[in-house]
TORRO-835616 format. One record per residue: x, y, z of N, C-alpha, C in turn; residue number from 1; residue in three letters. Coordinates in Angstrom, 1 decimal. Each point is the difference from the previous one (the first is absolute). Layout:
! residues N
{n_X: X, n_Y: Y, n_Z: Z, ca_X: X, ca_Y: Y, ca_Z: Z, c_X: X, c_Y: Y, c_Z: Z, num: NUM, residuo: ALA} $
...
***
This chain:
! residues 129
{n_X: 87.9, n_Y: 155.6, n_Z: 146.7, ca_X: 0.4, ca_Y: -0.9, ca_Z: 1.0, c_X: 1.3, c_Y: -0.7, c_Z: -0.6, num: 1, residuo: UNK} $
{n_X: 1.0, n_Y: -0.3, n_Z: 0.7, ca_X: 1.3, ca_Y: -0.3, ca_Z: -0.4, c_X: -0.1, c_Y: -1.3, c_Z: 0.9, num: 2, residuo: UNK} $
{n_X: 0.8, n_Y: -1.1, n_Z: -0.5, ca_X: 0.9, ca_Y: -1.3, ca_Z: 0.4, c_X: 1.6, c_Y: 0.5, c_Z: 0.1, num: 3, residuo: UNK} $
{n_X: 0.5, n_Y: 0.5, n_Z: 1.2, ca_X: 1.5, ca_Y: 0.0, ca_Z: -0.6, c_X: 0.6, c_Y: -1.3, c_Z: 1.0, num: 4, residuo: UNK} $
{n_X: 0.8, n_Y: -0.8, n_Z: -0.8, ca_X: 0.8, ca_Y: -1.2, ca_Z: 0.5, c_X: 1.6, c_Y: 0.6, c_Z: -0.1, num: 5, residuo: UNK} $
{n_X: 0.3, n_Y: -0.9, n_Z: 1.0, ca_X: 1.8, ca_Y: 0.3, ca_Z: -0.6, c_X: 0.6, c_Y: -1.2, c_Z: 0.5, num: 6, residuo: UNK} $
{n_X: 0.7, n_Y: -0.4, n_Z: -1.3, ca_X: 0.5, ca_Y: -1.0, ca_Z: -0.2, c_X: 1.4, c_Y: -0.3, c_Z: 0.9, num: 7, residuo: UNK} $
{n_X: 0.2, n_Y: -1.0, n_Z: -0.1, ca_X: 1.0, ca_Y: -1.0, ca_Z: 1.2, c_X: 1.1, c_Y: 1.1, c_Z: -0.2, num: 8, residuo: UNK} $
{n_X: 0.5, n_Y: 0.0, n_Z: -1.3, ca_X: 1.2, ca_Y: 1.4, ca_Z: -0.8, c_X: -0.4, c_Y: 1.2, c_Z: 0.7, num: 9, residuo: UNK} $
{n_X: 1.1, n_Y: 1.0, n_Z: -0.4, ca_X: -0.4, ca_Y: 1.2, ca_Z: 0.7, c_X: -0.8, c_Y: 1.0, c_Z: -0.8, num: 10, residuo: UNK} $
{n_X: -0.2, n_Y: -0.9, n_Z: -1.9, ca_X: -0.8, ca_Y: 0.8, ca_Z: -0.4, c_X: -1.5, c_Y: 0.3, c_Z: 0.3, num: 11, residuo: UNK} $
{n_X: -1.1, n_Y: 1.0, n_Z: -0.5, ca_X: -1.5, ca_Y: -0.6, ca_Z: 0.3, c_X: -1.2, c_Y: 0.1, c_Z: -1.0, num: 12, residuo: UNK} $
{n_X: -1.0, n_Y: -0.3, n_Z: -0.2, ca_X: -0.9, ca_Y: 0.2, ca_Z: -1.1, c_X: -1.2, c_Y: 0.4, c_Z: 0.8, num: 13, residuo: UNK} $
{n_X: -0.7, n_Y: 0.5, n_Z: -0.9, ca_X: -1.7, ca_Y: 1.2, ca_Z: 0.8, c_X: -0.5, c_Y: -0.6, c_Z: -1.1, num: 14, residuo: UNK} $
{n_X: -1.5, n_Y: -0.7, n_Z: 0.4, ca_X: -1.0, ca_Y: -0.4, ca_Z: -0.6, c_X: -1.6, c_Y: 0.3, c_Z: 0.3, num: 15, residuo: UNK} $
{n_X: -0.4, n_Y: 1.1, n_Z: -1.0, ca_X: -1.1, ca_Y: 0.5, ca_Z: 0.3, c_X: -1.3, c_Y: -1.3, c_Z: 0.1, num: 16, residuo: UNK} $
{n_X: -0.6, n_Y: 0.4, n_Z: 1.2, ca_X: -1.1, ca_Y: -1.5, ca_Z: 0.2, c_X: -0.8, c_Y: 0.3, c_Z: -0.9, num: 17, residuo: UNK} $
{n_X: -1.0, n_Y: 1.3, n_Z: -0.5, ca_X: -0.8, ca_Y: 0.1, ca_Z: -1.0, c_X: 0.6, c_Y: -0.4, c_Z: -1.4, num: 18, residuo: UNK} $
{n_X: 0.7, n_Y: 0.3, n_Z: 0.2, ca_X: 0.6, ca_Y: -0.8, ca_Z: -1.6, c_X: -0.1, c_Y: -1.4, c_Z: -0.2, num: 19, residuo: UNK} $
{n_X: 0.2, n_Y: -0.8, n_Z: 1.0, ca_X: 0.1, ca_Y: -1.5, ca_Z: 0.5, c_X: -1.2, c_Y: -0.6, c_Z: -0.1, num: 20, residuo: UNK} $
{n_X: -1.0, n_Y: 0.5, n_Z: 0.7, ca_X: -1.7, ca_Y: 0.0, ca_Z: -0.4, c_X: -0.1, c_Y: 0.4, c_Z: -1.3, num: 21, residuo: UNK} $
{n_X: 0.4, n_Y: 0.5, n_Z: -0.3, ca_X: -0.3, ca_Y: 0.6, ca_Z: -1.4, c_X: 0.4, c_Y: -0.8, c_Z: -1.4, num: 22, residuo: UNK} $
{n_X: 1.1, n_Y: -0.4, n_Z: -0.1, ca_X: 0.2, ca_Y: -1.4, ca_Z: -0.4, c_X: -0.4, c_Y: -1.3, c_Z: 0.5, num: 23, residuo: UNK} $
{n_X: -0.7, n_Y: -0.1, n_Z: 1.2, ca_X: -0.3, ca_Y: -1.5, ca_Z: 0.2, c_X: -2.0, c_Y: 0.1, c_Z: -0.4, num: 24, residuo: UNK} $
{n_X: -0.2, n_Y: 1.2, n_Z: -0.6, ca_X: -1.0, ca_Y: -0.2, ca_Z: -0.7, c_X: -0.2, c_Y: 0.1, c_Z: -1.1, num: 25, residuo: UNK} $
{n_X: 1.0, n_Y: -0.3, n_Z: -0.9, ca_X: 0.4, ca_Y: 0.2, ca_Z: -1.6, c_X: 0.2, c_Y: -1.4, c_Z: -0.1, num: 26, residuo: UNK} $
{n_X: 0.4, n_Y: -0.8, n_Z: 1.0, ca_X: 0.7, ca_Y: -1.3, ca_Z: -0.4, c_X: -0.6, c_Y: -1.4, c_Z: 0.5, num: 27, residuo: UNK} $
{n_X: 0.2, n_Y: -1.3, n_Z: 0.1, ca_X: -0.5, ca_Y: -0.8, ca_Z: 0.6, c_X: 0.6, c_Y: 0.3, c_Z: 1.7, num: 28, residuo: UNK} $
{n_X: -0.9, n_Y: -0.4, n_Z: 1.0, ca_X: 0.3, ca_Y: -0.2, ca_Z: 1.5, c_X: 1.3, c_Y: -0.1, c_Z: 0.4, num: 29, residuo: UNK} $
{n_X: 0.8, n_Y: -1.6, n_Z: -0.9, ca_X: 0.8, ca_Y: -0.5, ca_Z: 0.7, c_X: 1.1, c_Y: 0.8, c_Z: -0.7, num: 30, residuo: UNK} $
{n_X: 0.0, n_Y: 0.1, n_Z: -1.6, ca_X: 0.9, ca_Y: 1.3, ca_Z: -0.4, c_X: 0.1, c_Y: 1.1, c_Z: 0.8, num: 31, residuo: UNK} $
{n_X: -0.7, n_Y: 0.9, n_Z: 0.3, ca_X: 0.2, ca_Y: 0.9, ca_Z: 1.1, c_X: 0.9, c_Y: 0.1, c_Z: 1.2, num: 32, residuo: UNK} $
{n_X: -0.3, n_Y: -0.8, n_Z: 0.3, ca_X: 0.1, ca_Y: -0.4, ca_Z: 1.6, c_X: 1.5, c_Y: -0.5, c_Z: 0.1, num: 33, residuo: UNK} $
{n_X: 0.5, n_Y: -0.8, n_Z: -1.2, ca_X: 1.0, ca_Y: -1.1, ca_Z: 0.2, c_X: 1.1, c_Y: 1.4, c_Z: -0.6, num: 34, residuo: UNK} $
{n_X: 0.3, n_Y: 1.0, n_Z: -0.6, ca_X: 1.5, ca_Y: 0.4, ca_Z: -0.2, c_X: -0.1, c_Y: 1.4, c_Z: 1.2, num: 35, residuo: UNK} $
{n_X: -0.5, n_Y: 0.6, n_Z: 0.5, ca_X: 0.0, ca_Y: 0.9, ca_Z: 0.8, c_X: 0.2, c_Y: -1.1, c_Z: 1.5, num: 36, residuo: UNK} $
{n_X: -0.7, n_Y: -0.6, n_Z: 0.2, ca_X: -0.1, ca_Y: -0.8, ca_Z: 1.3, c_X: 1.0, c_Y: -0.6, c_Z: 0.1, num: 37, residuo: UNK} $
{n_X: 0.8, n_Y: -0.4, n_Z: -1.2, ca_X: 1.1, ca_Y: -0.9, ca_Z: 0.4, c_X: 1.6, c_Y: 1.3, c_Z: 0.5, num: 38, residuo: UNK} $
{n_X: -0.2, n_Y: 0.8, n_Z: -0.5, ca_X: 0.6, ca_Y: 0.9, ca_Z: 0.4, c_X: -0.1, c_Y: 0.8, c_Z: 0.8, num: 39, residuo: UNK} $
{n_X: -1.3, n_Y: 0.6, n_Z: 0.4, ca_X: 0.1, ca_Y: 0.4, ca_Z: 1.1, c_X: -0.1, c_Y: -0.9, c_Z: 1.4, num: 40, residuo: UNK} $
{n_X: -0.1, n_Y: -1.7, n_Z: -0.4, ca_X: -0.6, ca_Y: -0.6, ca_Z: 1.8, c_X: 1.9, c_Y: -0.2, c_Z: 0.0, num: 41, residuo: UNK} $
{n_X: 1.0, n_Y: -0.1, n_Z: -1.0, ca_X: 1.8, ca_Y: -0.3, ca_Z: 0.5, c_X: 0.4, c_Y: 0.7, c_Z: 0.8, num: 42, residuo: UNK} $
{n_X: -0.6, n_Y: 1.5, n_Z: -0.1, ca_X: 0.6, ca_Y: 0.8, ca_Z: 0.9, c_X: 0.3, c_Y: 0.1, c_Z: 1.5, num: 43, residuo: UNK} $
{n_X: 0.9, n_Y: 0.5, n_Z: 0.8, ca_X: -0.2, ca_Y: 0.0, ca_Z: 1.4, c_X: -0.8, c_Y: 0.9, c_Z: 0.3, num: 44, residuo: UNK} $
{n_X: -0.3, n_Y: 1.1, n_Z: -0.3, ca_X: -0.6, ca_Y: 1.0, ca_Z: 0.4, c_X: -1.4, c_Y: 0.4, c_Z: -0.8, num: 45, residuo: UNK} $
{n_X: -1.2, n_Y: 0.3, n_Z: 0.1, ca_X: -0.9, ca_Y: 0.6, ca_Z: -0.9, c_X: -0.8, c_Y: 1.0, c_Z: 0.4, num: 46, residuo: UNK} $
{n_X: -0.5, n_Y: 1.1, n_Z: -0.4, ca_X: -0.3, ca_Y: 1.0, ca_Z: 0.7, c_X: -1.3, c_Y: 0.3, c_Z: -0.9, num: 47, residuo: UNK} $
{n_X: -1.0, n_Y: 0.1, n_Z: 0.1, ca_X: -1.2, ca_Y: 0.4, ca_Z: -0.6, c_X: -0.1, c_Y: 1.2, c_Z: 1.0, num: 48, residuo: UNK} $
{n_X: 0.1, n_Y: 1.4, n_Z: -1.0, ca_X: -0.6, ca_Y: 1.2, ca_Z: 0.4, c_X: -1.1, c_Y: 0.7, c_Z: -0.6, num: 49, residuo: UNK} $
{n_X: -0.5, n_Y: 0.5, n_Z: 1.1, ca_X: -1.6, ca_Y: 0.3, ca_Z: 0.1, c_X: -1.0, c_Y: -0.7, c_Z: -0.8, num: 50, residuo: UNK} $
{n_X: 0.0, n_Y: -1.0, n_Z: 0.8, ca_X: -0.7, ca_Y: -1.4, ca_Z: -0.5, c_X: -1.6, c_Y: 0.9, c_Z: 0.4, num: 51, residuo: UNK} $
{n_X: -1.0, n_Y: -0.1, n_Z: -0.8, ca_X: -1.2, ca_Y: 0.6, ca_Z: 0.4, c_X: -0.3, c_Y: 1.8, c_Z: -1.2, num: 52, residuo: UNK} $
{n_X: 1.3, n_Y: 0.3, n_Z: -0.5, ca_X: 0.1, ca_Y: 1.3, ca_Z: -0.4, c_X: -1.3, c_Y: 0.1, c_Z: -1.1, num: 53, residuo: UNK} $
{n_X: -0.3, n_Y: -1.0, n_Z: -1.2, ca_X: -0.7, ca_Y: -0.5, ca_Z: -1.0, c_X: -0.5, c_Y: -1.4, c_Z: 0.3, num: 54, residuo: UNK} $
{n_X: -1.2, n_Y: -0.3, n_Z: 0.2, ca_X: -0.9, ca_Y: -2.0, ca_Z: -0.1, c_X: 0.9, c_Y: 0.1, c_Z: -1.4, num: 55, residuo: UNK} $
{n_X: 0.0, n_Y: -1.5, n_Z: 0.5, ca_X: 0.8, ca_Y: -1.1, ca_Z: -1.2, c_X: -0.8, c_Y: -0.4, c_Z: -0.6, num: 56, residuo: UNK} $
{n_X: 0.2, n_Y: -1.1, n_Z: -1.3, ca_X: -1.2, ca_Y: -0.5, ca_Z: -0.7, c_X: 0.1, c_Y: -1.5, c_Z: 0.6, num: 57, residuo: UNK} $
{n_X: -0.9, n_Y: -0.7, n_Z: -0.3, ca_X: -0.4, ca_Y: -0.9, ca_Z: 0.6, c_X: 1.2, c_Y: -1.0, c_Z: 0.1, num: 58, residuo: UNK} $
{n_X: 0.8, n_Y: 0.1, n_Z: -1.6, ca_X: 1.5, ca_Y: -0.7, ca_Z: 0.2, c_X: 1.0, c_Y: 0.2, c_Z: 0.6, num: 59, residuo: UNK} $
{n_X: 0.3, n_Y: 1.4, n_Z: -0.1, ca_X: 0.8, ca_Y: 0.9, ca_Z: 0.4, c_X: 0.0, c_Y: -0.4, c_Z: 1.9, num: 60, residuo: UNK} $
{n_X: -1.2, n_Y: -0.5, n_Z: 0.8, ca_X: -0.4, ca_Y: 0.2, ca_Z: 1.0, c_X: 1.0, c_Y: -1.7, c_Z: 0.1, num: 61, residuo: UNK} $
{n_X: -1.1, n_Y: -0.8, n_Z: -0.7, ca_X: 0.7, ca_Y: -1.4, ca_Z: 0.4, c_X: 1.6, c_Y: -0.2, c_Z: -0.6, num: 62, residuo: UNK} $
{n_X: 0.7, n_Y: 1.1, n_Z: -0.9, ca_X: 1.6, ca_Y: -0.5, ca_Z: 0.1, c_X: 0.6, c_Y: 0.7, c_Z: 1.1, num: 63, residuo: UNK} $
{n_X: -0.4, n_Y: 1.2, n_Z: 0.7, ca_X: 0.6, ca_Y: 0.3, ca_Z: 1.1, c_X: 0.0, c_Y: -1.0, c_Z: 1.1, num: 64, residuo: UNK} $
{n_X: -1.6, n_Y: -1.2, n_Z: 0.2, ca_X: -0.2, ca_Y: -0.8, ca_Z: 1.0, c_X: 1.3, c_Y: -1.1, c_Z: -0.2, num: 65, residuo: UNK} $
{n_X: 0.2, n_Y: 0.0, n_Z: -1.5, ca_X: 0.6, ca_Y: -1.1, ca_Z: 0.0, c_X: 1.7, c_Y: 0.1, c_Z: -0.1, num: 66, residuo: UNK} $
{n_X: 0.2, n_Y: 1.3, n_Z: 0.2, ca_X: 1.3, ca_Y: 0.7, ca_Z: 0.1, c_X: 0.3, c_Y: -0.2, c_Z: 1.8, num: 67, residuo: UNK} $
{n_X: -0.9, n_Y: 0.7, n_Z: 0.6, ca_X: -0.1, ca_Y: -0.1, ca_Z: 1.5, c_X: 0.1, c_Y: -1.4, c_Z: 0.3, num: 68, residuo: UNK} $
{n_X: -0.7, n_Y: -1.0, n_Z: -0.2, ca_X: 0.0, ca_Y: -1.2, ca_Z: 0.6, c_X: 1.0, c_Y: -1.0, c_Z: -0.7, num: 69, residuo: UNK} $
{n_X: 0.8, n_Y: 0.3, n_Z: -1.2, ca_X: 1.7, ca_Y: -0.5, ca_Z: 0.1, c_X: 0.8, c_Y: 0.4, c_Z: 0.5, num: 70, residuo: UNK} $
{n_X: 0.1, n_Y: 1.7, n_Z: 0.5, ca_X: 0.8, ca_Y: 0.4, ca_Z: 0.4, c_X: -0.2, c_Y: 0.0, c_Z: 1.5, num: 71, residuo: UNK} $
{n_X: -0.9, n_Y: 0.4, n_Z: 0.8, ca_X: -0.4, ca_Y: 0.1, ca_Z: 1.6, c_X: 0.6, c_Y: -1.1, c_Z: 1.0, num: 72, residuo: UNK} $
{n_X: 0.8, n_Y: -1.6, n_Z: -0.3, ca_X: 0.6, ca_Y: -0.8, ca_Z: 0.9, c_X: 1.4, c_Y: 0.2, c_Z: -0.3, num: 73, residuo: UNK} $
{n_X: 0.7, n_Y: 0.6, n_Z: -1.5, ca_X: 1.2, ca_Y: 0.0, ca_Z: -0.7, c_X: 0.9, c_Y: 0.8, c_Z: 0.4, num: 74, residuo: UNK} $
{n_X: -0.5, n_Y: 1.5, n_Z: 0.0, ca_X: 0.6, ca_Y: 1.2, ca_Z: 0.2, c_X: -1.1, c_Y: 1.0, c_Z: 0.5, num: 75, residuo: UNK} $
{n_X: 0.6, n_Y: 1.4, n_Z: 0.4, ca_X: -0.5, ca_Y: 0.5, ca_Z: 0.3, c_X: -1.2, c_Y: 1.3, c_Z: -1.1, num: 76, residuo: UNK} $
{n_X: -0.6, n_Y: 0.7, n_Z: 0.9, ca_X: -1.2, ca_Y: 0.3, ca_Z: -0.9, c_X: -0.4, c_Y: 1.4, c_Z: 0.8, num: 77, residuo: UNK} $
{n_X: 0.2, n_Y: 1.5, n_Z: -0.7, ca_X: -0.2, ca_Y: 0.7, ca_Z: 0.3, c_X: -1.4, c_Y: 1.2, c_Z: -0.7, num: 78, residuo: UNK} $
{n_X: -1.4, n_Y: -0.2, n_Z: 1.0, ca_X: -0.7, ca_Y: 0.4, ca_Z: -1.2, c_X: -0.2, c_Y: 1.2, c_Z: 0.8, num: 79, residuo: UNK} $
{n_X: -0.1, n_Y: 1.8, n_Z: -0.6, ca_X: -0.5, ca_Y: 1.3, ca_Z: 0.3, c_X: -1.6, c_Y: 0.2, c_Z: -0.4, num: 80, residuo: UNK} $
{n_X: -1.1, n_Y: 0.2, n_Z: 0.6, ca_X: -1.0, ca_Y: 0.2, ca_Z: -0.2, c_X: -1.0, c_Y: 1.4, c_Z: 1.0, num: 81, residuo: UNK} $
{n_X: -0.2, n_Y: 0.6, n_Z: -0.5, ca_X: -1.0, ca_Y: 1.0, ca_Z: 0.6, c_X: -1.5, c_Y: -0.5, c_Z: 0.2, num: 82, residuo: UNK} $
{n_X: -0.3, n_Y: -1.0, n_Z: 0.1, ca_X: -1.2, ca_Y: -0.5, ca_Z: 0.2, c_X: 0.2, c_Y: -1.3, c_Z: 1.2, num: 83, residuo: UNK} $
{n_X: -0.9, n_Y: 0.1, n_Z: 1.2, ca_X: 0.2, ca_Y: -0.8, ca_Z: 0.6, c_X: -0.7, c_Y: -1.8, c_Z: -0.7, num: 84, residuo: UNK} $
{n_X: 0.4, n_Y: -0.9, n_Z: 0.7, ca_X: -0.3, ca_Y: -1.2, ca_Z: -0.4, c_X: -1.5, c_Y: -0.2, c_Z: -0.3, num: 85, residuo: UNK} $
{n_X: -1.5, n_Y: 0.4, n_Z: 0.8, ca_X: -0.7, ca_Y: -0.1, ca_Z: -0.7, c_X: -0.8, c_Y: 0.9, c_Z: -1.2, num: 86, residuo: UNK} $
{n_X: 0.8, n_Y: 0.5, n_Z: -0.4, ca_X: -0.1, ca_Y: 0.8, ca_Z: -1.3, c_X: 0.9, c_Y: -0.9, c_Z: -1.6, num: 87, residuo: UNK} $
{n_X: 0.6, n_Y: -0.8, n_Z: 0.7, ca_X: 0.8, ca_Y: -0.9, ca_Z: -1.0, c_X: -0.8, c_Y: -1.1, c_Z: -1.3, num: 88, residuo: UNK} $
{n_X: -1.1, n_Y: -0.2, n_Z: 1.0, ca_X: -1.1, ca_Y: -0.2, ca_Z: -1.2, c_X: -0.2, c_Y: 0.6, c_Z: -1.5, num: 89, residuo: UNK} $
{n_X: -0.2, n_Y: 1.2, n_Z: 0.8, ca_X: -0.4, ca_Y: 0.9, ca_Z: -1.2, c_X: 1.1, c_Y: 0.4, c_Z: -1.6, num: 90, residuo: UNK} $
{n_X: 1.3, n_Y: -0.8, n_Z: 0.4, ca_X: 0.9, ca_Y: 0.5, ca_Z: -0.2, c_X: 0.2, c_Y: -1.5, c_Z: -1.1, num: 91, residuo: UNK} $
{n_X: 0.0, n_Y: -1.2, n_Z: 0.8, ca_X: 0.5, ca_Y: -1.4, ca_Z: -0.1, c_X: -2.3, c_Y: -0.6, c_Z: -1.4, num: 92, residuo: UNK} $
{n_X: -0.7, n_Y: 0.8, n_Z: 0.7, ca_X: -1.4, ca_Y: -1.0, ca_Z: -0.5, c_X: -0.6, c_Y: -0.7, c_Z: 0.4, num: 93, residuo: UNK} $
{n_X: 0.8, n_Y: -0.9, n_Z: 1.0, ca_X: -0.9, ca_Y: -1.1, ca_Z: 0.2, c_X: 0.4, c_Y: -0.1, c_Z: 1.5, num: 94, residuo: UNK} $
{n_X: -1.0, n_Y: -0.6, n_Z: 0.9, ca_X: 0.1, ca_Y: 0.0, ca_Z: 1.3, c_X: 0.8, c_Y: -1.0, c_Z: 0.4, num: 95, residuo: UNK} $
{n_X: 0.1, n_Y: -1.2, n_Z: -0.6, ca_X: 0.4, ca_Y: -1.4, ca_Z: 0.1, c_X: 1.5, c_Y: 0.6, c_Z: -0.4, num: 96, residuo: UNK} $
{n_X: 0.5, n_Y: 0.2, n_Z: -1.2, ca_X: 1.8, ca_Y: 0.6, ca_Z: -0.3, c_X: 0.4, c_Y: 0.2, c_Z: 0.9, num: 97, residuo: UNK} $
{n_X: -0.7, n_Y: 1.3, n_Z: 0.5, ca_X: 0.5, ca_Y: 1.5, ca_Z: 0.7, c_X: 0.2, c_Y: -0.8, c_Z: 1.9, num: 98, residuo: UNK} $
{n_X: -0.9, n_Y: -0.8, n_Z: 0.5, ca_X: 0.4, ca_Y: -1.2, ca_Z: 0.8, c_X: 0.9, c_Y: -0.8, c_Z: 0.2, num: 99, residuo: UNK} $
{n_X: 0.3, n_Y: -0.6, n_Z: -1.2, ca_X: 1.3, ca_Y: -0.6, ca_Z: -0.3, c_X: 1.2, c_Y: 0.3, c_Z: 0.0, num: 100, residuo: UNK} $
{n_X: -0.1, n_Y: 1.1, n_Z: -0.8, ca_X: 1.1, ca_Y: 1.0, ca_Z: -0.2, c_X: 0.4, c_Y: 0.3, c_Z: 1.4, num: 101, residuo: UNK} $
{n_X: -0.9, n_Y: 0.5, n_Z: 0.9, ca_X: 0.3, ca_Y: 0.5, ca_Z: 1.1, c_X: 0.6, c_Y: -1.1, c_Z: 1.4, num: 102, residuo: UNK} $
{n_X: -0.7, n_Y: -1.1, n_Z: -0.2, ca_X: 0.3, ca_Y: -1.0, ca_Z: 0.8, c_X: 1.2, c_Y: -0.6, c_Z: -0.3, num: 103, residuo: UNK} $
{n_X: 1.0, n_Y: 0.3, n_Z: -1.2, ca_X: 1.3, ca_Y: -0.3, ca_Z: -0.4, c_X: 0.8, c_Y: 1.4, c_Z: 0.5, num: 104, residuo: UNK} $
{n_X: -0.2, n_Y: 0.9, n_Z: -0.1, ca_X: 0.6, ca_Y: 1.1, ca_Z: 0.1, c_X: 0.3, c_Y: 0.5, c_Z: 1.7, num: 105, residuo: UNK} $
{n_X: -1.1, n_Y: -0.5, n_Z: 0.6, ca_X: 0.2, ca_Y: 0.3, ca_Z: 1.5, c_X: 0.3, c_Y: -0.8, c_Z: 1.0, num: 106, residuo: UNK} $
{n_X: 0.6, n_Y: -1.5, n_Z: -0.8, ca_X: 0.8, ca_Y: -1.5, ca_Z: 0.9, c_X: 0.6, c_Y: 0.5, c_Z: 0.3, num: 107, residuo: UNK} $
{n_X: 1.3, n_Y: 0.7, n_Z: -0.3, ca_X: 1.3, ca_Y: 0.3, ca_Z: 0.5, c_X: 0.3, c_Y: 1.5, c_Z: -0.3, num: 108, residuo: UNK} $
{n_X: -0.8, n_Y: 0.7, n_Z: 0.5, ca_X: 0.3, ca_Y: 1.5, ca_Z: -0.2, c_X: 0.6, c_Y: 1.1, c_Z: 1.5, num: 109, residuo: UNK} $
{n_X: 0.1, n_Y: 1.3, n_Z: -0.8, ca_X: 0.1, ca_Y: 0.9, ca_Z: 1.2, c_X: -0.5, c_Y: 1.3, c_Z: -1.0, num: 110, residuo: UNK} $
{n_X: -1.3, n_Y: 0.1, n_Z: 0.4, ca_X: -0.7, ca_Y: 1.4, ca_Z: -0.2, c_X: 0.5, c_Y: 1.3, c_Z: 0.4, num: 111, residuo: UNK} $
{n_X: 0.0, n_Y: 1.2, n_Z: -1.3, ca_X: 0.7, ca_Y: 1.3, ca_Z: 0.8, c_X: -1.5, c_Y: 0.4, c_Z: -0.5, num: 112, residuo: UNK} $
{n_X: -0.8, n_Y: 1.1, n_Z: 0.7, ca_X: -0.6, ca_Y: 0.5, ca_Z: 0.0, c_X: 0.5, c_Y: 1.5, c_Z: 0.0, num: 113, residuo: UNK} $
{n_X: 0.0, n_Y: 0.4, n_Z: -0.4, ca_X: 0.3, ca_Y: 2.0, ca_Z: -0.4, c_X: -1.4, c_Y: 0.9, c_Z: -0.2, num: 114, residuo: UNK} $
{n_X: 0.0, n_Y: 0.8, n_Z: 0.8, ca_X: -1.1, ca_Y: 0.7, ca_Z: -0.3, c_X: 0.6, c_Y: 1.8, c_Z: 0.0, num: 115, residuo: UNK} $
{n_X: -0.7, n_Y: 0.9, n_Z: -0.4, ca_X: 0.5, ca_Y: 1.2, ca_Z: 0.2, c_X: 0.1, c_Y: 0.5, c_Z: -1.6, num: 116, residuo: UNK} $
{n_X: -0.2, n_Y: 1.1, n_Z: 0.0, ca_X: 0.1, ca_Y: 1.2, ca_Z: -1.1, c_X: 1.5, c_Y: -1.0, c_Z: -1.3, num: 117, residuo: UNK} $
{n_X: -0.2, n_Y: 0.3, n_Z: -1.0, ca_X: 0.5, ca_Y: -0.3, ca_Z: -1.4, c_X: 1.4, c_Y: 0.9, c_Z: 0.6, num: 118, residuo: UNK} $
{n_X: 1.4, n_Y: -0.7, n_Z: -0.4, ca_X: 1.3, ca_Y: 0.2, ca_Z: -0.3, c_X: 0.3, c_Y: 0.6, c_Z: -0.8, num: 119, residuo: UNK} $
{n_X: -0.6, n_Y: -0.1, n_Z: -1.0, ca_X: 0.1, ca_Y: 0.5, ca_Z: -1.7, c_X: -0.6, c_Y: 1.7, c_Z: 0.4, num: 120, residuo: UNK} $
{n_X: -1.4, n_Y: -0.9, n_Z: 0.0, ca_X: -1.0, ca_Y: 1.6, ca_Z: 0.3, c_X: 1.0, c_Y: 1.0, c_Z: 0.7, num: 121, residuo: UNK} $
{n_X: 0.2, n_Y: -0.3, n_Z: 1.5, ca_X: 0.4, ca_Y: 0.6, ca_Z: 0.9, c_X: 1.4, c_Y: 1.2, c_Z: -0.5, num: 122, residuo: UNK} $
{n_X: 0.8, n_Y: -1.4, n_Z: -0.6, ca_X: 1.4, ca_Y: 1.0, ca_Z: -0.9, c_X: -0.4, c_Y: 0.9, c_Z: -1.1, num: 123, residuo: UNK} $
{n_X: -1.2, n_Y: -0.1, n_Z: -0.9, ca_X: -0.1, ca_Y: 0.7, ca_Z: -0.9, c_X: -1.0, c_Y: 1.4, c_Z: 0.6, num: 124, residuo: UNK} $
{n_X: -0.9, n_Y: -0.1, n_Z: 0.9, ca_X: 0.0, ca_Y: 1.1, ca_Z: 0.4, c_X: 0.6, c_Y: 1.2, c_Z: 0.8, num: 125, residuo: UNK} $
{n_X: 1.3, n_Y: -0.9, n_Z: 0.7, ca_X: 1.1, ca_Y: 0.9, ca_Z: 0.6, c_X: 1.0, c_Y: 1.0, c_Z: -1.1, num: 126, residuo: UNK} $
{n_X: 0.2, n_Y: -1.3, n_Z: -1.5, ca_X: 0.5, ca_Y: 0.9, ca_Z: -0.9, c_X: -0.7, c_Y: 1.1, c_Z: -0.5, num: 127, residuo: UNK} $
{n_X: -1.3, n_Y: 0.2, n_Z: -0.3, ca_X: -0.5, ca_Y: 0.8, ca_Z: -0.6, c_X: -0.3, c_Y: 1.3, c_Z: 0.7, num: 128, residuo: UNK} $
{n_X: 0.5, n_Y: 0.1, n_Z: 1.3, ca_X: -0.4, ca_Y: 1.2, ca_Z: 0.7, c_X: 1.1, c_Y: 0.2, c_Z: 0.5, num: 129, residuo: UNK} $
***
């Protein structure tokens, strides 16, 4: 699961979210949370892809909540997921977060739903034959 933000510049940085969990359980809470968060909530743009791919750890779950809920009135917030919303539980832990989370995420949204056969899949079996 990747965080990619891109900054106000035209440069951009990619931030793996399991890594982010993954140090916010080595360290104290507010250490975690406070140099990733502060950097990724500046951004205009933030994109969490395939949010759902791997469950987070229990920290990992709450710096994403707390990534989402400074960033969701500020700028914009683009998350890819193959799991619909009540499967987000399973993903987030807790029924109370994964609520939260969601009740921030869908004030001011516009849902694309995509359904249909894999892109990837679909081009890699055209190449092979």
């Amino acid at each position: 699961m990747r965080l990619r933000t891109k900054p106000k510049r035209a440069e951009g940085s990619l931030h793996d979210s399991s890594g982010i969990g993954t140090r916010s359980d080595r360290g104290s809470r507010r250490e975690a949370i406070a140099a990733p968060s502060k950097q990724l909530t500046s951004q205009n743009l933030l994109i969490i892809d395939e949010l759902g791919f791997v469950p987070l750890s229990k920290s990992g779950a709450e710096l994403h909540f707390e990534v989402i809920s400074q960033c969701y009135e500020r700028g914009s917030i683009i998350i890819t997921s193959n799991l619909p919303f009540d499967e987000w539980t399973e993903v987030f832990g807790s029924e109370r977060l994964t609520g939260a989370l969601l009740d921030r995420l869908t004030y001011h949204v516009h849902i694309l739903e995509m359904n249909g056969e894999s892109y990837r899949l679909k081009h890699s079996c055209k190449n092979r034959t």
